[in-house]
C-alpha positions, -999 to 999 in steps of 0.1 A, spaced: -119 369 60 -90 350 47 -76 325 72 -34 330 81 -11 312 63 -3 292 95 -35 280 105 -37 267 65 -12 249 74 -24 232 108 -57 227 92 -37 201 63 -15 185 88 -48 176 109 -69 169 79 -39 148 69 -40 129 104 -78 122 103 -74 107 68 -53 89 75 -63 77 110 -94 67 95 -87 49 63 -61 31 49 -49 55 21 -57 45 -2 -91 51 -22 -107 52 6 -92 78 17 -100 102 -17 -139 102 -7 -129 117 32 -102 142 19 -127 154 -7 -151 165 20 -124 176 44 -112 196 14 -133 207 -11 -151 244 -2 -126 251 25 -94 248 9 -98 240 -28 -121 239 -52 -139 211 -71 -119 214 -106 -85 214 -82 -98 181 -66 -106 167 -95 -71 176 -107 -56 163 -79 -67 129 -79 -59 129 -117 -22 140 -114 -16 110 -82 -32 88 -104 -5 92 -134 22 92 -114 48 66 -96 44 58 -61 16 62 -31 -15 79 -43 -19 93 -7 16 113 -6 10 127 -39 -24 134 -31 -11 153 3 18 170 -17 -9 181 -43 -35 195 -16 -9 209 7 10 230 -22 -21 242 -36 -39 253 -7 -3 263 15 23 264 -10 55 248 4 50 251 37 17 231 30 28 206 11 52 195 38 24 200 70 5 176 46 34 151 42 37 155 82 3 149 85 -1 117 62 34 101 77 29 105 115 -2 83 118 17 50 101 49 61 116 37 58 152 14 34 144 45 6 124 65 20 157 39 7 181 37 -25 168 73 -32 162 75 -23 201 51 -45 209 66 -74 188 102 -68 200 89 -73 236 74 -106 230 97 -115 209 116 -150 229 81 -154 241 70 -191 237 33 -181 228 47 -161 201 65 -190 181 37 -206 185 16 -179 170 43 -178 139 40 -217 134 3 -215 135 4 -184 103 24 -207 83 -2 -231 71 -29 -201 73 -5 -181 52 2 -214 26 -35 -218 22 -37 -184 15 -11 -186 -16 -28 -220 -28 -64 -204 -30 -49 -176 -53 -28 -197 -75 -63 -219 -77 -83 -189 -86 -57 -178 -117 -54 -215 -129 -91 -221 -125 -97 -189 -148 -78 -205 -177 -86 -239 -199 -78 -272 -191 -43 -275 -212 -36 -238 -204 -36 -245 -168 -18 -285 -167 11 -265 -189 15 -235 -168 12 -257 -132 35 -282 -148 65 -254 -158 54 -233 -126 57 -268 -101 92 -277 -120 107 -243 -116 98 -241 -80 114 -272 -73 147 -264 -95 149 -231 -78 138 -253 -43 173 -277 -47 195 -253 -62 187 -229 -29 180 -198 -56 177 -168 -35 145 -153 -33 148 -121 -49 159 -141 -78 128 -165 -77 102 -132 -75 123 -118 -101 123 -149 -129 82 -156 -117 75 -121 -129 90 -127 -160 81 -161 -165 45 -142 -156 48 -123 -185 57 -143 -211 33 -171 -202 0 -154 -190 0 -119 -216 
């Protein structure tokens, strides 16, 4: 017996919700929807197709994945029980934590906790710039850190705006490291 068109579309919102409860969307989460959904509401070959198409496209491989799942399985109506289902778990999840942060906000601990990320967060962004310049040759890497460090310091004194920094890196990115 075929199932109603309406519990098609509370199954997707819930398989949606467990996905995305228990991974983090990304493809991880391709190996749980393909035993949530393969046999019950698609086949195989419409998987497979699936994961192709949100793979070619623009943009969060677990939305287009949903939007995929939920039209062919539910149509419309599917597709947006799978949206639903895949945006309720971050939604309430970013809303928790932004509650959470706004209460402890003026809390002293809290600055603390902030001025104790910085150097964790700086270490962080030395050890990647390290593991690109060690990947290089010796000149390669004096040349780039030497145009890199002077750039950064221009920008520094001449109090560029950020977006403009990120902007001219990933250019300067390009031309120097293709």
């Amino acid at each position: 017996m075929k199932p109603s068109k309406f519990a098609v579309w509370k199954r997707l919102f819930w398989m949606f919700v467990r996905v995305n409860l228990l991974s983090t969307s990304g493809p991880a989460s391709v190996g749980l929807l393909y035993k949530e959904s393969v046999g019950t509401l698609m086949t195989e070959a419409e998987f497979i197709e699936a994961v192709g198409f949100s793979n070619v496209l623009p943009g969060s491989e677990a939305l287009k994945l949903a939007m995929f799942v939920g039209f062919a399985a539910g149509g419309i109506p599917g597709t947006g029980a799978a949206l639903l289902g895949s945006i309720v778990p971050p939604t309430l999840i970013m809303l928790t934590v932004a509650a959470a942060i706004q209460r402890v906000q003026g809390e002293a601990w809290m600055a603390n906790f902030i001025q104790g990320l910085a150097p964790a967060v700086a270490m962080l962004i030395v050890v990647v710039a390290w593991q690109i310049f060690r990947s290089e040759s010796t000149k390669t890497i004096q040349a780039r850190a030497l145009i890199i460090a002077g750039l950064s310091a221009i920008c520094f004194w001449l109090d560029v705006p950020s977006p403009l920094v990120l902007l001219g890196a990933g250019i300067l990115g390009v031309i120097l490291f293709r």
